[in-house]
C-alpha positions as CSV (number, residue, x, y, z in Angstrom):
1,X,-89.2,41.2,-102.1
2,X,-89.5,44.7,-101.8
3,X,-90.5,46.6,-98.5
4,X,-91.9,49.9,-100.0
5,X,-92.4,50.6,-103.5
6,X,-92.9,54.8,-104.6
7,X,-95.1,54.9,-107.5
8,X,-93.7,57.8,-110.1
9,X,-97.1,58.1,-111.7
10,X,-100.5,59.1,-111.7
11,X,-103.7,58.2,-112.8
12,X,-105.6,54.9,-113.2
13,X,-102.1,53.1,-113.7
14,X,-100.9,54.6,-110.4
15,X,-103.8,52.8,-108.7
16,X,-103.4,49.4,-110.6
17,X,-99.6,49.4,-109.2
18,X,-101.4,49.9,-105.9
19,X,-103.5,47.1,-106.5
20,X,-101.1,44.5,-107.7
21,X,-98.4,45.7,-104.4
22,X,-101.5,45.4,-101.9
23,X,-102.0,41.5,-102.8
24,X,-98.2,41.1,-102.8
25,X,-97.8,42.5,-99.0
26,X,-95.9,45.8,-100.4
27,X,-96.7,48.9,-98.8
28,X,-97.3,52.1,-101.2
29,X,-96.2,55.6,-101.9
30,X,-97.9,58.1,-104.2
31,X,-97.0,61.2,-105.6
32,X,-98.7,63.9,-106.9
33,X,-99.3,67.0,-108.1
34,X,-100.9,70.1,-106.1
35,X,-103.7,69.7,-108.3
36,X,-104.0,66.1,-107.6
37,X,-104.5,65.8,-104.4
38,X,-107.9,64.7,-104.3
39,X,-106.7,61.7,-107.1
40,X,-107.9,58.1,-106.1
41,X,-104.3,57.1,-106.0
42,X,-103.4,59.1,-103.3
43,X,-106.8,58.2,-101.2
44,X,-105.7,54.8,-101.3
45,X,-102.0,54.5,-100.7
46,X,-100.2,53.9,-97.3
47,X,-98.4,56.9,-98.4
48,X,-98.5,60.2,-100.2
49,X,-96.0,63.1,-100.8
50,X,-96.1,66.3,-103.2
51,X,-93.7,66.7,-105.5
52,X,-94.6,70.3,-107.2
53,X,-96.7,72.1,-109.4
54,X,-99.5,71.1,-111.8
55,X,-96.9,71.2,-115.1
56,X,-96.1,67.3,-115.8
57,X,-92.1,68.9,-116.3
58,X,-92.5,70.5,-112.5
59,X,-93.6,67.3,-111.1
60,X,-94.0,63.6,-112.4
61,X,-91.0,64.6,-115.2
62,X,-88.9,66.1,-112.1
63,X,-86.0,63.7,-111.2
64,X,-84.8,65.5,-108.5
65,X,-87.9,65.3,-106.8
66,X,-89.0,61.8,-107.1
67,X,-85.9,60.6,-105.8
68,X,-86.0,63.2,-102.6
69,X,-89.8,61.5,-102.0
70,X,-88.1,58.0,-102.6
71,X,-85.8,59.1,-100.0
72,X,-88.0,60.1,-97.4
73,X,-90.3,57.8,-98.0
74,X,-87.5,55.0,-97.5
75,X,-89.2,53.8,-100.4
76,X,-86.7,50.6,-102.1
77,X,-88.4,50.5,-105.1
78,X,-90.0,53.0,-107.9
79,X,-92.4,51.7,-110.5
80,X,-92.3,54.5,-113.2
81,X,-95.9,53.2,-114.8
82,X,-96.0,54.1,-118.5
83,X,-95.5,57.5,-119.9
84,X,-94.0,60.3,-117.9
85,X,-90.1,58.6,-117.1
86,X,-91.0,55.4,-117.8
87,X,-88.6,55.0,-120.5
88,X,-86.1,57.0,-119.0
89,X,-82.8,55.7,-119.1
90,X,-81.5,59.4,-117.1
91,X,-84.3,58.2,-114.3
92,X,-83.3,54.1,-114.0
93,X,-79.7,55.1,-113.7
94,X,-80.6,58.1,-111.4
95,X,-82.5,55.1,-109.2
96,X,-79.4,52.6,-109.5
97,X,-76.9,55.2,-108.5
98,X,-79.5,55.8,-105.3
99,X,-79.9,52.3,-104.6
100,X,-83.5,52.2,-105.5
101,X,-84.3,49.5,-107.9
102,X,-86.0,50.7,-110.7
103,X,-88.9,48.6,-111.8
104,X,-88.2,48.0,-115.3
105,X,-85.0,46.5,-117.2
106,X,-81.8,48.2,-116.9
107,X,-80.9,51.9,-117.9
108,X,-78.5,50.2,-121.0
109,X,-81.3,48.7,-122.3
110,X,-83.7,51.5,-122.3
111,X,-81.4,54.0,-123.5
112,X,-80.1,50.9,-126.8
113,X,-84.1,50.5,-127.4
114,X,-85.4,54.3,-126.8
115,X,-83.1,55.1,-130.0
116,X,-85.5,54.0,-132.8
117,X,-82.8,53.7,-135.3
118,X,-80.2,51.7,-132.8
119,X,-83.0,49.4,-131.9
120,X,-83.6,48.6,-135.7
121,X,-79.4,47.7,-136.4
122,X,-79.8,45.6,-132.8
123,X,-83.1,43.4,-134.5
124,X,-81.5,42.9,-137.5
125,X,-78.4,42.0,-136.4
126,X,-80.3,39.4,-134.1
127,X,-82.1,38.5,-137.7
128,X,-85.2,39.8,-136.3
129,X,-87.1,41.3,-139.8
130,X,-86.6,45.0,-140.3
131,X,-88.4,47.3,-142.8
132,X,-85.9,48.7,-145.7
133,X,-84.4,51.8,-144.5
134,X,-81.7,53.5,-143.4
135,X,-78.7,51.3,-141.0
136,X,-79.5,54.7,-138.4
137,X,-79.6,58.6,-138.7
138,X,-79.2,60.1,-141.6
139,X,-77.5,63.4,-141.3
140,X,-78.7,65.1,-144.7
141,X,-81.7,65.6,-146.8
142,X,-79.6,64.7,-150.0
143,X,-78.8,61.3,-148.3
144,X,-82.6,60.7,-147.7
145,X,-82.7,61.1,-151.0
146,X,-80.8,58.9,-152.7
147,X,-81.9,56.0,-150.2
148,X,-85.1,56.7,-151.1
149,X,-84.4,56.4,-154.8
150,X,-82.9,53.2,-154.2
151,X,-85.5,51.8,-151.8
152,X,-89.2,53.7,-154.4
153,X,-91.3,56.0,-153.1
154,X,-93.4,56.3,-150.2
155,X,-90.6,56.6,-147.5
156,X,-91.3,57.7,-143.8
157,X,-89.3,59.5,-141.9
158,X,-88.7,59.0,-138.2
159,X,-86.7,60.7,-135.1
160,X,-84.9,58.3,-133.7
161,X,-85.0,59.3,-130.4
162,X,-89.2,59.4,-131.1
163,X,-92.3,57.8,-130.3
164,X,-96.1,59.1,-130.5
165,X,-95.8,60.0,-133.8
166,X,-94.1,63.5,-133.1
167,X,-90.8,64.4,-135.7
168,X,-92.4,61.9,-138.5
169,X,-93.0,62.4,-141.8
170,X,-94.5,60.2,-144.6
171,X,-93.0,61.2,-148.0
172,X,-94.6,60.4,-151.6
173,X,-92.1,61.9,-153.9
174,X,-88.7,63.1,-154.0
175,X,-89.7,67.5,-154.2
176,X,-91.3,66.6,-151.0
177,X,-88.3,65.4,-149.0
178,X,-86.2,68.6,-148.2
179,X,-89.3,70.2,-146.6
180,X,-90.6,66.8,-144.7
181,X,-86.8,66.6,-143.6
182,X,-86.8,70.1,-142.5
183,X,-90.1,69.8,-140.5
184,X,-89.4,66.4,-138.9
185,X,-86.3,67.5,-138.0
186,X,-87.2,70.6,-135.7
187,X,-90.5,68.8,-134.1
188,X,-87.8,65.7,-133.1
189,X,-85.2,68.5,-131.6
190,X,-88.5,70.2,-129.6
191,X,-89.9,67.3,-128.8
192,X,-87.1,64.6,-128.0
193,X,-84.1,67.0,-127.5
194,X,-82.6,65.2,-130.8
195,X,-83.3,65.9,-134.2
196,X,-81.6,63.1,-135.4
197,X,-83.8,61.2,-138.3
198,X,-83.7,57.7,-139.9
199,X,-85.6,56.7,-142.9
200,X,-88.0,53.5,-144.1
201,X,-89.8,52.3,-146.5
202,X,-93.7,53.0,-145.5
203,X,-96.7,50.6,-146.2
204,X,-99.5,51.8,-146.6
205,X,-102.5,49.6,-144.7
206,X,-100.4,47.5,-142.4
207,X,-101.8,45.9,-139.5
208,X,-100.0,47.3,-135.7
209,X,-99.4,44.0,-134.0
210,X,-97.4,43.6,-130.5
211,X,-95.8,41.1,-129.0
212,X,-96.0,41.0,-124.6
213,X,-92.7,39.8,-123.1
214,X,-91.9,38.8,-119.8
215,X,-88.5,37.9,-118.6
216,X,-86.5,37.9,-115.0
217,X,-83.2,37.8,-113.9
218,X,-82.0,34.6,-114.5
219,X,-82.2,34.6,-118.0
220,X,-85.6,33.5,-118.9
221,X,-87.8,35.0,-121.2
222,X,-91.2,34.4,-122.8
223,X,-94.2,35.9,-124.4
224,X,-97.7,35.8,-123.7
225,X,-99.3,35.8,-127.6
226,X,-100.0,39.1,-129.6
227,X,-102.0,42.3,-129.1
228,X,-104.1,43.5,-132.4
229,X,-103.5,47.7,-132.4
230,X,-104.3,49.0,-135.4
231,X,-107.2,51.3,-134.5
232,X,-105.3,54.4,-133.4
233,X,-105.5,58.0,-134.9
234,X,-102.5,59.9,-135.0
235,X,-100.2,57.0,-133.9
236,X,-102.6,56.8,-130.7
237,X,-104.1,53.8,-130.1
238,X,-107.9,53.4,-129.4
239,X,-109.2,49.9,-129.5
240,X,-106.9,47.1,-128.1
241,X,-107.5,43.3,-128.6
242,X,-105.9,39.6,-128.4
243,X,-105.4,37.9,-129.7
244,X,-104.9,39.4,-133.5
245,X,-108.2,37.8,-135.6
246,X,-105.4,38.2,-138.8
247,X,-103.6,35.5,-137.6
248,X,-103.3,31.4,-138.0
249,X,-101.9,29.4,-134.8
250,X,-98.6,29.5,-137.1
251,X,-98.1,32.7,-137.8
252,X,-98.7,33.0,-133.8
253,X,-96.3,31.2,-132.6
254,X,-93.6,32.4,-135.4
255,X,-94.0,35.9,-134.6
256,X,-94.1,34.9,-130.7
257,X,-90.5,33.1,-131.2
258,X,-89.1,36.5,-133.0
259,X,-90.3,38.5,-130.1
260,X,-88.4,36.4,-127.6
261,X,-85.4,36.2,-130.0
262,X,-85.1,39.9,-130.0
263,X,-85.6,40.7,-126.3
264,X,-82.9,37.8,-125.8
265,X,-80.3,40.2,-127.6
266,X,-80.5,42.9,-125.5
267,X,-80.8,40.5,-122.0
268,X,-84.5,41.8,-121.6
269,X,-86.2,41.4,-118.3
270,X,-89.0,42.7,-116.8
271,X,-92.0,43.7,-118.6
272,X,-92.1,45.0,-122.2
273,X,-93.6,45.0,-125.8
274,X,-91.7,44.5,-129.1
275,X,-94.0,45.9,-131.9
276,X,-94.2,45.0,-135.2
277,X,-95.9,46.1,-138.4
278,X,-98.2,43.8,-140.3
279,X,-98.1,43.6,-144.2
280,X,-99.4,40.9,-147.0
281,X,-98.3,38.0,-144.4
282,X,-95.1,39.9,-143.5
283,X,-94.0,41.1,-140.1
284,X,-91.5,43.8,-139.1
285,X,-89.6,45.0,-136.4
286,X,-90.8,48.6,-135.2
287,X,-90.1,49.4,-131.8
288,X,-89.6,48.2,-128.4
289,X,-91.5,49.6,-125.3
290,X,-89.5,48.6,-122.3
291,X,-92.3,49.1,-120.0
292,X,-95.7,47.9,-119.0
293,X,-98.5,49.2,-121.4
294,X,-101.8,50.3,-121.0
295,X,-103.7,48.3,-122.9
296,X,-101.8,45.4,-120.7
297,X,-105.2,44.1,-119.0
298,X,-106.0,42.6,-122.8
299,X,-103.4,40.0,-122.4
300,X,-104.0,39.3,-118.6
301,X,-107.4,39.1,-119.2
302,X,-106.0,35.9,-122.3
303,X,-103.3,34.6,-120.0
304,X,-104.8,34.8,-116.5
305,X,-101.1,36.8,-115.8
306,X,-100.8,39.5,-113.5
307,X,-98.3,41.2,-115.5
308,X,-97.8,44.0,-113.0
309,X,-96.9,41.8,-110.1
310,X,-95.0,39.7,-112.4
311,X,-93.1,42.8,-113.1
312,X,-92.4,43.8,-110.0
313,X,-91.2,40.4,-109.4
314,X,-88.9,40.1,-112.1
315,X,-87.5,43.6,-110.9
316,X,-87.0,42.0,-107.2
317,X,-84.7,38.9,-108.6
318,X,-87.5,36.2,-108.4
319,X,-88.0,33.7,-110.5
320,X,-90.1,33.2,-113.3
321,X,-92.6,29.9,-113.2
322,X,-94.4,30.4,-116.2
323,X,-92.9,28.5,-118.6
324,X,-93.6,28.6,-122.9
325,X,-95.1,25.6,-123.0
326,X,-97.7,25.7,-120.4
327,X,-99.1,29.0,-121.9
328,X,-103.0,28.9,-123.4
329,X,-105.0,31.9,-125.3
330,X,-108.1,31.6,-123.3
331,X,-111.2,33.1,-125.2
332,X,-110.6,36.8,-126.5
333,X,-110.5,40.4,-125.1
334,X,-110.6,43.7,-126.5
335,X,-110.2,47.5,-124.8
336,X,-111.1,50.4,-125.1
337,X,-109.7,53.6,-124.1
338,X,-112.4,56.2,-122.9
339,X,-110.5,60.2,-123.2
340,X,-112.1,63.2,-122.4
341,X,-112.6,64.2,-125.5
342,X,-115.1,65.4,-128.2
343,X,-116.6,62.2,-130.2
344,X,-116.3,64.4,-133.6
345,X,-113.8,67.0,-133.1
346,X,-111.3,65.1,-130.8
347,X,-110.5,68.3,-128.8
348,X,-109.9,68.0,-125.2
349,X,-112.9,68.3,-122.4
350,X,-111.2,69.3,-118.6
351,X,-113.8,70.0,-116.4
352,X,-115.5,68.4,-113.3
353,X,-117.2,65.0,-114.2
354,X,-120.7,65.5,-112.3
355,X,-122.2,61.9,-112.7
356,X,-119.9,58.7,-113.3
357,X,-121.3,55.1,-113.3
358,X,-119.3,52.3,-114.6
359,X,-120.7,49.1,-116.4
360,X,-120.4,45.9,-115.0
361,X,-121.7,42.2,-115.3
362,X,-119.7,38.9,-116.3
363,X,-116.5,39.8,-118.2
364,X,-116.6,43.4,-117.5
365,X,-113.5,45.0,-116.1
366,X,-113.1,48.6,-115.8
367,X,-109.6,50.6,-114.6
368,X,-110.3,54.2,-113.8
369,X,-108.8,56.0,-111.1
370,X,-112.4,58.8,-111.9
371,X,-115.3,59.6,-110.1
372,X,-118.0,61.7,-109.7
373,X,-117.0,65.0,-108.8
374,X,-113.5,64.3,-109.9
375,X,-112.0,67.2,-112.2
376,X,-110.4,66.1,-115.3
377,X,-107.6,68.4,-115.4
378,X,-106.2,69.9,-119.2
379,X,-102.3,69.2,-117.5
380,X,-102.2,65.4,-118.5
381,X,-103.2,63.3,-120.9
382,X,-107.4,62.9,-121.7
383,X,-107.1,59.2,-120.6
384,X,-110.1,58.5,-118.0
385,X,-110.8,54.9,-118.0
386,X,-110.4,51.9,-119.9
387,X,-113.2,49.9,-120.9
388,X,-111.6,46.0,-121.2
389,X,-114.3,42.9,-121.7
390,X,-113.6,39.0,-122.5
391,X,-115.7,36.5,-124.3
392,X,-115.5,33.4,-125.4
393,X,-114.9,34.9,-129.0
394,X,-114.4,37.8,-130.5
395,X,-118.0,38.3,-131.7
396,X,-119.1,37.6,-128.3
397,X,-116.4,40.6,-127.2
398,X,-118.1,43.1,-129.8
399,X,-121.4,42.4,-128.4
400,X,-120.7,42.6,-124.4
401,X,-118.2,45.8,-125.3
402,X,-121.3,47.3,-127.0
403,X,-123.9,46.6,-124.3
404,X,-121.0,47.6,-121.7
405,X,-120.3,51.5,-123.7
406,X,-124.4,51.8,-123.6
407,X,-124.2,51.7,-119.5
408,X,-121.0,53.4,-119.3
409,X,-122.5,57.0,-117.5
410,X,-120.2,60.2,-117.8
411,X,-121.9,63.2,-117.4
412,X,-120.6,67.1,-116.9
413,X,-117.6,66.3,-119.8
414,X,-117.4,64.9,-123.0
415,X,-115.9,61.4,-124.3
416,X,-115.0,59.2,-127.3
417,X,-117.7,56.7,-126.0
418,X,-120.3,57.7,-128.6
419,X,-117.2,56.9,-131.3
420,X,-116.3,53.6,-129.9
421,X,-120.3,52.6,-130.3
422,X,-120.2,53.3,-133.8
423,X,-116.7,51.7,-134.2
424,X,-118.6,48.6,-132.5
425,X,-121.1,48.7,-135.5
426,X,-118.8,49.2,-138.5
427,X,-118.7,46.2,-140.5
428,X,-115.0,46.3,-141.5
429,X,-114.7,46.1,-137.8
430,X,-116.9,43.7,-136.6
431,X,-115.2,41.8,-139.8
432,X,-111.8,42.0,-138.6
433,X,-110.8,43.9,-141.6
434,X,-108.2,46.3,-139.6
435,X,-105.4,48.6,-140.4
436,X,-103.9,51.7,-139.2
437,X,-105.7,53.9,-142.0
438,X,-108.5,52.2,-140.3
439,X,-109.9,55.6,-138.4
440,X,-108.6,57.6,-141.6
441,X,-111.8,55.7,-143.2
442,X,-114.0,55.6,-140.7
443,X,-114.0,59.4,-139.7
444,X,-114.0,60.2,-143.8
């Protein structure tokens, strides 16, 4: 097991790593910003260094320096979190070539499943279902073009080096490809550093369901049921839950076998998420996340998992004793992610939170790494706290989510909370009848 892990993160994440090492005997390191000095995450590990600047690309996105505080830290370990260099195949390599161990699966298999158009050839060739689409980049807007005529009209297209919805482009009609092309290309080249674009068919409601997969070292590899995402506005999701209510038991365990089957071809270990898109009792492949993802506590809250220490596990060479069959869906949980952020506009809202006072009560869990006097700072993302709560059923979820958002006290800053208390009283929602044009509808 490992003597010192460095946590390359900040954040309510950061502190949930600190968490799960704590009850595993690990001692901590954090990092941080100038500005984020005063962050919970630093208060409460053994450790903490600076590593630069408030800019996420002079800090938490600086290589260089991570590895020099891994260094003098003696740190064996760094646990990336999510975002930032999570997904970094540059970072895990960086780590292996320093002896550090890089919490997360190997630098080959981020860099095979970061590419959003190799990762689709690698599914199908495992016969993992794909949408229609281009078999990877497509160098020209002409060739779009006649793969679009072949496959009808909508098409989408996608960087392939993407995520988060940036360098994508839906497209109704063929006089609207050379522009959309154009457009996605140059927001995938600033964003990614690649403007290399792949093409599918799009659907138009589909469901966002994902799959959580665990695996170690030795070849073992499971998953722990689905995650229902389709609430999310501009590819961002807002309201988590498992399991799906659009599936039966069968459809469950069919789509849980496909998950497995597809992190088995690329020797997946660690923690991860394959995500798939939902349509008229259809499923298809979309992307892989090779790292642990926020709305994780939904699926330990289903599984009684740890999925962060089993992570860091995995990533030490033990063992996995979960095994497929033992697994059970206990009751239901759903999350929600509170931002700093106008209910109506959804504009940003740094400043200093002045009163903060968290729900609680049975089935009430709250990560946050906020407080009162705490200043939300306009560097990072607007992500505050997540709101998760379990019930027996879903119903029983709406119910002790709503009651939970009613107590849930921010004050000197705005939030979504007001939005997710109306979300909780929309009867397509509380009817399960979910999509990702579902905030499309609901803020129309």
């Amino acid at each position: 097991m490992f003597r010192k892990i460095l946590i390359a993160n900040r954040g309510e994440i950061a502190l949930r790593i600190i968490w799960a090492c704590k009850e595993l005997g690990i001692k901590t390191v954090a990092v941080h910003s100038d500005v984020d000095i005063d962050s919970l995450h630093v208060r409460f590990a053994d450790e903490n260094i600076c590593i630069g600047p408030a800019p996420s690309r002079d800090s938490y996105l600086k290589i260089t320096n991570l590895i020099a505080a891994a260094e003098i830290s003696n740190a064996d370990a760094i646990h990336p979190g999510y975002g930032f260099l999570s997904e970094s195949a540059e970072f895990a390599q960086v780590c292996e070539a320093c002896n550090i161990a890089f919490i997360g699966p190997s630098p080959q298999t981020i860099a095979l499943m970061g590419n959003k158009a190799e990762a689709k050839r690698t599914m199908k060739a495992a016969r993992v279902p794909v949408l229609p689409g281009s078999d990877g980049p497509v160098p020209t807007a002409a060739e779009a073009k006649a793969l679009a005529a072949g496959m009808g009209y909508p098409v989408i297209l996608k960087a392939s080096a993407g995520g988060g919805g940036k360098g994508m482009r839906v497209v109704r009609s063929e006089g609207e490809l050379d522009t959309a092309f154009q457009m996605a290309g140059a927001e995938a080249t600033s964003a990614f550093g690649n403007g290399d674009l792949y093409l599918e068919k799009y659907l138009e409601e589909p469901r966002h369901i994902e799959v959580q997969i665990l695996g170690d070292k030795h070849g073992n590899i499971i998953h722990l049921f689905e995650r229902e995402c389709s609430i999310q506005r501009r590819h961002q999701k807002l309201i988590e839950e498992a399991p799906s209510p659009a599936l039966s038991a069968m459809q469950r365990s069919e789509l849980g076998h496909t998950a497995v089957k597809g992190a088995a071809a690329v020797n997946y270990f660690t923690a991860g998420t394959m995500e798939f898109l939902y349509d008229k009792g259809k499923f298809y492949f979309m992307e892989m996340n090779t790292r642990i993802q926020v709305e994780h506590p939904v699926t330990e809250n289903i599984t009684n998992i740890d999925l962060v220490k089993a992570q860091i596990m995995a990533a030490a060479g033990e063992k996995m004793t979960y095994r497929q069959k033992d697994l059970k869906i206990a009751g239901h949980s759903m999350e929600c992610r509170i931002n700093a952020e106008d209910p109506i506009r959804f504009t940003p809202s740094p400043g200093k939170i002045t009163t903060f006072s968290i729900p609680g009560g049975p089935g009430v869990r709250v990560d946050t790494a906020a407080y009162a006097g705490y200043f939300v700072s306009p560097h990072y993302d607007s992500l505050i706290a997540k709101l998760i709560v379990r019930g027996h059923t879903r119903a029983d979820c709406i119910m002790r989510m709503k009651r939970s958002l009613e107590s849930f006290v921010v004050e000197g800053i705005k939030t979504n909370i007001p939005m997710h208390l109306r979300i909780m009283d929309d009867e397509d929602f509380k009817a399960g009848n979910l999509s990702t044009k579902f905030m499309e509808r609901y803020q129309a």
